[in-house]
N, C-alpha and C positions, 0 to 999 in steps of 0.2 A: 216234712216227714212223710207224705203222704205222698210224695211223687216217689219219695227214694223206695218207699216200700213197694211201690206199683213195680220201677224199674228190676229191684232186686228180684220181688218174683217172675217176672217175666222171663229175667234171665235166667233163672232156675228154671223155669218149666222148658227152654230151649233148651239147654243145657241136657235135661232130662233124656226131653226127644231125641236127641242127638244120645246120648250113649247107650238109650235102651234100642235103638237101630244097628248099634254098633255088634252088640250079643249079637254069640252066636246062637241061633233060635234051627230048628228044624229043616226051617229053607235056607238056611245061613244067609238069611238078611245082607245087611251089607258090612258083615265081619271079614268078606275079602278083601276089604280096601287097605288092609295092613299089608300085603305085599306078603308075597314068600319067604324071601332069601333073612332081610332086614329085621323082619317083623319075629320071626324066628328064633331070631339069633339075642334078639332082644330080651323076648317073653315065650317061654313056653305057650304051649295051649293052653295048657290048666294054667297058667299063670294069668294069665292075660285074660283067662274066664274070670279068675276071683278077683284080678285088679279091677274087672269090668262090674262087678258083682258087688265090691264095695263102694263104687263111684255110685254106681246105681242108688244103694242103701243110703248114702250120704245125701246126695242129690236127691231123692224123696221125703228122708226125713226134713231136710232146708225145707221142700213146696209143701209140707203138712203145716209148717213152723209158721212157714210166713202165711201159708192160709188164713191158719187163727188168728197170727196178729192185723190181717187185713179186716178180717171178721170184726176184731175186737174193737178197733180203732174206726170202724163204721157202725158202729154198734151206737155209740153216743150221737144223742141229737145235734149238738154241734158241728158237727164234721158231716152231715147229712148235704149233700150236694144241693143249690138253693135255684132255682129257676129263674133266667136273667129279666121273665118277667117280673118278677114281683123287686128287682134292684131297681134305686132309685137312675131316673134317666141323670145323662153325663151333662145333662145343658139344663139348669137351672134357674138361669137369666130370666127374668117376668118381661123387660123391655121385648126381649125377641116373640113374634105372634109366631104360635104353632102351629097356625094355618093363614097361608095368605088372603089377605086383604083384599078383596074385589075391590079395582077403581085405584087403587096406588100407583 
């Protein structure tokens, strides 16, 4: 659960990046990259501002969403990230010395 929500937001927050570069903003960012003739013929301007407009609203509201629930689901002591010092070591064998033996 904890990796799918790491990945989900992640990709929202790209996802975000990527369409709020897409607006067109004052220096018109990189809102050229839709081409003239195509881009045109497809979406208005004002269309393509509001389709951008609600990608944008959706895609923020998702990275608020998943904020809290990253928030929420670290919030409990168990799910607390544990330091692989304090995990018991993988070799438990009493026969094997953990330090060599001068003279063997």
């Amino acid at each position: 659960m904890e990796t799918v929500l790491l990945v989900l937001h992640l990709l929202i927050a790209i996802f975000l990046v990527g369409i709020i570069l897409l607006q067109n903003s004052s220096g018109n960012a990189l809102s050229g990259l839709g081409g003239g003739t195509s881009a045109s013929s497809f979406l208005s301007a004002r269309g393509k501002g509001n389709l951008l407009t609600k990608i944008t609203t959706v895609l923020a509201v998702a990275f608020f969403v998943s904020s809290i629930s990253l928030s929420i689901y670290y919030r409990n002591p168990e799910h607390k990230a544990k330091s692989i010092l304090e995990q018991p070591s993988a070799t438990t064998d009493s026969s094997v010395p953990l330090v060599p033996v001068a003279g063997e």
